[in-house]
C-alpha positions as CSV (number, residue, x, y, z in Angstrom):
1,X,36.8,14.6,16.8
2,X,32.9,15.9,16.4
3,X,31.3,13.2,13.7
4,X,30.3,14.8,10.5
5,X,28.3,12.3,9.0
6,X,24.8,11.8,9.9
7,X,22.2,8.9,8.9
8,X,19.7,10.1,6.2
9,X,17.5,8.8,3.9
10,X,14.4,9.4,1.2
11,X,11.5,10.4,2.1
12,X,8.3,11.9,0.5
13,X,8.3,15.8,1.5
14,X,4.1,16.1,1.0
15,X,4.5,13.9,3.9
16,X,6.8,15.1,5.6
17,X,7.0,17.3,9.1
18,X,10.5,17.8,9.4
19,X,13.3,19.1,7.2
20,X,14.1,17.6,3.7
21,X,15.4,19.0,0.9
22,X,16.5,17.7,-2.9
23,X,19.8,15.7,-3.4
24,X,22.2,16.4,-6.0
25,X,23.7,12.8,-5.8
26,X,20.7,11.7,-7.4
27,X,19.6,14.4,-9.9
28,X,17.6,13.3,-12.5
29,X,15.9,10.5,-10.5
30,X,12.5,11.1,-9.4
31,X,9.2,10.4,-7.1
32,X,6.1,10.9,-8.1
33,X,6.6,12.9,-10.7
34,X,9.3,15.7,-8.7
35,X,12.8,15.0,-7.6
36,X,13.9,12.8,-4.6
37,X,13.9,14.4,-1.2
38,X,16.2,13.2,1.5
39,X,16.1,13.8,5.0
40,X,18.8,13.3,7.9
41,X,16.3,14.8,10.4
42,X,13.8,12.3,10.3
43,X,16.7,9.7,11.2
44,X,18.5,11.5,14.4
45,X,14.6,12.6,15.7
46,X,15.5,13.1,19.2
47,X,18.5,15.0,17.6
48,X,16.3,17.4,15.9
49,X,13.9,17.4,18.8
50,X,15.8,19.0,21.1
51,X,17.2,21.4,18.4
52,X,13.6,22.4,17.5
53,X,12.9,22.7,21.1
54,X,16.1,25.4,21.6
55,X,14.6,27.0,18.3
56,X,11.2,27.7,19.7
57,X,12.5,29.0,23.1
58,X,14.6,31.4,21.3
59,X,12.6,32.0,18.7
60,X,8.3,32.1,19.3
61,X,7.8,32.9,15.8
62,X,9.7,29.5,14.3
63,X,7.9,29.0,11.0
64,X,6.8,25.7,10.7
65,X,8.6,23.2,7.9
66,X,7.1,24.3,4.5
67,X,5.1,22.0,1.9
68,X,6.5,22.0,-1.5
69,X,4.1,23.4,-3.9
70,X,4.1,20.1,-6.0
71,X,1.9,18.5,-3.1
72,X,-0.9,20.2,-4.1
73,X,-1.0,19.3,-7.5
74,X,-0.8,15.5,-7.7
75,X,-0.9,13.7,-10.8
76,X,-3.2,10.9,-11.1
77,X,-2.6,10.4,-14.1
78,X,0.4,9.3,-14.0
79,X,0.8,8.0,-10.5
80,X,-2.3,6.3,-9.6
81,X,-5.2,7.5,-7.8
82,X,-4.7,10.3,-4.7
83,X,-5.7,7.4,-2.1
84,X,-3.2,5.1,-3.5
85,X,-0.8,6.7,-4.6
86,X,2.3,4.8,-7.2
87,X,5.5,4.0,-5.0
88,X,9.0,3.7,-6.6
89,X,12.1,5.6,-8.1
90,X,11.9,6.9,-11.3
91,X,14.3,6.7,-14.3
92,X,16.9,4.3,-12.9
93,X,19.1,2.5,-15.4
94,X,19.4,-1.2,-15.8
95,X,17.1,-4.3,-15.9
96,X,16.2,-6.0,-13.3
97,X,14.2,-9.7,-14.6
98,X,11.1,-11.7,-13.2
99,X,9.9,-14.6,-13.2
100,X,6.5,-14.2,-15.3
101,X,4.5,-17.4,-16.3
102,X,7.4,-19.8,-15.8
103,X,10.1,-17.6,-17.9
104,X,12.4,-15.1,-16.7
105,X,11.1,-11.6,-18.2
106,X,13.5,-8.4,-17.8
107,X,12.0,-5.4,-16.8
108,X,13.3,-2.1,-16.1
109,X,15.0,-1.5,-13.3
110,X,12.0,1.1,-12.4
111,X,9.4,-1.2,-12.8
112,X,5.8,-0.2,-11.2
113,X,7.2,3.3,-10.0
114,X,3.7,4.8,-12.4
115,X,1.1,3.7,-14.3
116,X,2.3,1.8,-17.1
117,X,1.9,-1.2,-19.1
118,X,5.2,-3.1,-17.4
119,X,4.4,-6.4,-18.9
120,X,4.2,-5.3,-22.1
121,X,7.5,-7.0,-23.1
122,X,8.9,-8.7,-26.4
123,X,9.9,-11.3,-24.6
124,X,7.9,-14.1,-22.9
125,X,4.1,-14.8,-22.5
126,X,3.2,-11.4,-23.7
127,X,5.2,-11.7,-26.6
128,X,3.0,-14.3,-27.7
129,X,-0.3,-13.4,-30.3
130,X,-2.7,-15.2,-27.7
131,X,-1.2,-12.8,-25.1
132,X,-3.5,-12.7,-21.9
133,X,-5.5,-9.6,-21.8
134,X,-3.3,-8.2,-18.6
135,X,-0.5,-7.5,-20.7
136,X,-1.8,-4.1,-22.1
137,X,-2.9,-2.5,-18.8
138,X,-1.3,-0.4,-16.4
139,X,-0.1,-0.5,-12.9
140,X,2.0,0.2,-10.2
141,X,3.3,-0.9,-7.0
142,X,1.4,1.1,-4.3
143,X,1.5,1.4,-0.2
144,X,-1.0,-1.3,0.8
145,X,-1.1,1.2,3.7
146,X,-1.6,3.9,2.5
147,X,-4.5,2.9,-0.1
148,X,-8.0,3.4,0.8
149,X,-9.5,3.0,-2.8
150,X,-12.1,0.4,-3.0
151,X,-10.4,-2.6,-4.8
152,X,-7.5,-3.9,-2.0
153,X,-3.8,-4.1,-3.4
154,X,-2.7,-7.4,-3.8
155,X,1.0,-8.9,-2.9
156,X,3.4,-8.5,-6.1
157,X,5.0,-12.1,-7.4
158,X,7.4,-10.6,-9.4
159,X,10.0,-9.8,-6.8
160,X,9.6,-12.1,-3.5
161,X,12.8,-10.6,-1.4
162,X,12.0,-6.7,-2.3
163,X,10.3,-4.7,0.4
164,X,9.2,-1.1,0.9
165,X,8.5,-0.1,4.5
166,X,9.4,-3.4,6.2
167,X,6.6,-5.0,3.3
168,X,6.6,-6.9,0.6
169,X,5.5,-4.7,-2.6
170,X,2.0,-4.7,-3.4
171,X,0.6,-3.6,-6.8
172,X,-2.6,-2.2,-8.1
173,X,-4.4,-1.9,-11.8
174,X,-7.5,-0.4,-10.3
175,X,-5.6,3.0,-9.0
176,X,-3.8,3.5,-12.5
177,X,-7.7,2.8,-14.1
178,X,-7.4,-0.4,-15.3
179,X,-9.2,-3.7,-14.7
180,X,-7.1,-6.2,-12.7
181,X,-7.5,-9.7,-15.1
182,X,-4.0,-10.7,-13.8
183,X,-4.8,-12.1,-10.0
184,X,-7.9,-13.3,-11.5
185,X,-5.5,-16.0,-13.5
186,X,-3.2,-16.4,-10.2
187,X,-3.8,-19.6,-9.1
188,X,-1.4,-18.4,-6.1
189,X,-3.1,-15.0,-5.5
190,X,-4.5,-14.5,-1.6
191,X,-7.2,-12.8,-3.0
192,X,-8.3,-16.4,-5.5
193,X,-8.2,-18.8,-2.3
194,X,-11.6,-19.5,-1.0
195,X,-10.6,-21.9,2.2
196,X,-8.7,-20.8,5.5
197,X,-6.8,-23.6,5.1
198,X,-5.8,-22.7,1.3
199,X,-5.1,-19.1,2.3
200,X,-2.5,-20.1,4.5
201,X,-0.9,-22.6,2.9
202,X,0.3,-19.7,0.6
203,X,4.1,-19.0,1.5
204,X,7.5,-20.2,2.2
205,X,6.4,-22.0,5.3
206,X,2.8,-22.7,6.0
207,X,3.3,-22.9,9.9
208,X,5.1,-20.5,10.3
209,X,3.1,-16.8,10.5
210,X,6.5,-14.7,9.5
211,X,6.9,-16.2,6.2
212,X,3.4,-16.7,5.6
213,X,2.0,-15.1,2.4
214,X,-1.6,-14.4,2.8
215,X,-3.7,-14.0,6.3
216,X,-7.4,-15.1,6.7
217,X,-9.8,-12.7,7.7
218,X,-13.3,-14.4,8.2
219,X,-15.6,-16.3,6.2
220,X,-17.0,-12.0,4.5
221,X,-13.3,-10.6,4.3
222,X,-11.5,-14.3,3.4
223,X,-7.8,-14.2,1.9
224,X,-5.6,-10.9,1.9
225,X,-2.2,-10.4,1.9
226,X,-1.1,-10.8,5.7
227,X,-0.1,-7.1,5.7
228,X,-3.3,-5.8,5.0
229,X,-4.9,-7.7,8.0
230,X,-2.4,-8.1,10.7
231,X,-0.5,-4.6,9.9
232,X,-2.2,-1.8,8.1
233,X,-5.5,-2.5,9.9
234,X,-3.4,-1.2,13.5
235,X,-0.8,1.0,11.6
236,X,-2.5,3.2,9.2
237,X,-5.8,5.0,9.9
238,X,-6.6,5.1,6.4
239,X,-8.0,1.8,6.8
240,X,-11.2,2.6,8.1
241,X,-11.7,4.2,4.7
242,X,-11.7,0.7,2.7
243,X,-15.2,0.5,1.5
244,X,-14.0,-3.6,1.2
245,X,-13.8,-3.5,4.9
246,X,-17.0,-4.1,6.1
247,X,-16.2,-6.2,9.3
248,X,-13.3,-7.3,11.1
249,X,-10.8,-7.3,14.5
250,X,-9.2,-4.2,13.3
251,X,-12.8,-2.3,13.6
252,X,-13.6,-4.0,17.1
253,X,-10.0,-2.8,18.1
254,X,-10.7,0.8,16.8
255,X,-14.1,1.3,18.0
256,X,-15.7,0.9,14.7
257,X,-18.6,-1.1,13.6
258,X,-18.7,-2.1,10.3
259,X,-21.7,-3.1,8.5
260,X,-22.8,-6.3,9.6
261,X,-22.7,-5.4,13.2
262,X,-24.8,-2.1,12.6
263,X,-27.5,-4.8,10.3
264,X,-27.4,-7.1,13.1
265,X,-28.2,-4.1,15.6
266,X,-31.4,-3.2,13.4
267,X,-32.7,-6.5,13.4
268,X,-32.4,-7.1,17.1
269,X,-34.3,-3.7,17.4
270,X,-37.1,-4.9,15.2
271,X,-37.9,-8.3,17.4
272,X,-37.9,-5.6,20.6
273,X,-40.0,-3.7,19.1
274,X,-42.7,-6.5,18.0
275,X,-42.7,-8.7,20.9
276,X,-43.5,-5.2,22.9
277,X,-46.2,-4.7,20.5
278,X,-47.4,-7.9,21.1
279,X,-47.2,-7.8,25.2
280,X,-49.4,-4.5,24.5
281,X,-52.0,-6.5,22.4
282,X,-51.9,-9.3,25.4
């Protein structure tokens, strides 16, 4: 008996080269801002491979796989800045709770899928009159490899076992436009730790890399989210768009040079250059 039923899953079509198409199982929902796209192609690739290969044989003039219109129109507004772009289902039902300042806070269940102001809550420590200033600004969970804007995402508290893309979620105030006061008050933020040691004591298990939180990158780069360091930076060519990037393995590894090499290049031109000058005067 031939098996029917193939492996598929969601995937974003603006990014996207094989087939995908809506799914009525979950009209209503969206991504983004359009509806959800699925894909069984991109599962069963050296399925589709060798189909596409028959295709072009028998037909030369196969049209490639077509980009929705909605691509070219993103909105920003809504769903963060075009480099870093808002991740996350839209319009699911239920809540889903976090633990915020000590006290479980429910959120919806399609928290950080756009720019919002999620901890806007009636319950707990924004509920309160002295509210910290974070609670009115928007944000969103984001790709932290697929954002090259100049403020680096930082690794999301809220939800510890919840990952996108094999990684843990990452959020961002600065691609929905807003001012990111929240890690500055995280004592436990990568991004707040100032010592190697410090950065990676941050995690489940200190000595052990897997489970650890944060990475160190040098005493210019210092704490990031591990991701950001030890995957993006070999992963994602968006990368070497970071304007925070300014040195590090990932750039020797690529072939790039990032600022303080290029500085330390002119100066060791400048001393050549005087102590011929001064051979030519002796």
């Amino acid at each position: 008996m031939e098996e029917t039923c193939q492996a598929w899953c969601f995937v974003d079509p603006c990014q996207c080269n094989v087939s995908s198409r809506p799914t009525a199982a979950t009209e209503g929902f969206a991504w983004q801002g359009h509806a959800l796209f699925a894909s069984s192609e991109t599962c069963n690739l050296s399925l589709a491979g060798s189909e596409r290969s028959k295709s072009k044989k028998g037909n030369s003039s196969a049209s490639p796989v077509e980009t929705p219109s909605f691509c070219r129109n993103f909105d920003q507004d809504n769903y963060g800045n075009e480099k870093c772009k808002c991740i996350g289902i839209e319009h699911l039902t239920g809540n889903v709770s976090a633990e915020v300042d000590g006290e479980k806070v429910p959120y919806p269940m399609d928290v950080g899928s756009h720019c919002s102001r999620w901890d806007d809550q009636p319950v707990g420590i924004c509920s309160k009159e002295d509210r910290p200033s974070w609670c009115g600004k928007n944000w969103c969970y984001v790709d932290p490899c697929a954002c090259a804007i100049s403020e680096p995402p930082k690794v999301s508290s809220y939800f510890p076992k919840v990952t996108y893309g094999k990684k843990p979620l990452y959020y961002s105030y600065e691609t929905c436009g807003s001012f990111d006061t929240f890690t500055f008050d995280s004592r436990s933020a990568c991004v707040n730790q100032e010592t190697e040691a410090k950065c990676l004591g941050i995690g489940a298990d200190p000595d052990d890399p897997e489970l650890r939180k944060c990475a160190w990158g040098g005493p210019e780069i210092k704490c990031l989210g591990k991701e950001l360091l030890h995957f993006c930076q070999v992963n994602d060519q968006t990368i070497q768009d970071w304007t925070w990037w300014s040195f590090s393995r990932g750039d020797v590894q690529r072939g790039h040079m990032g600022p303080a090499v290029v500085t330390a290049g002119i100066y060791v031109l400048i001393l050549l250059f005087f102590l011929m000058v001064l051979r030519g005067l002796l």
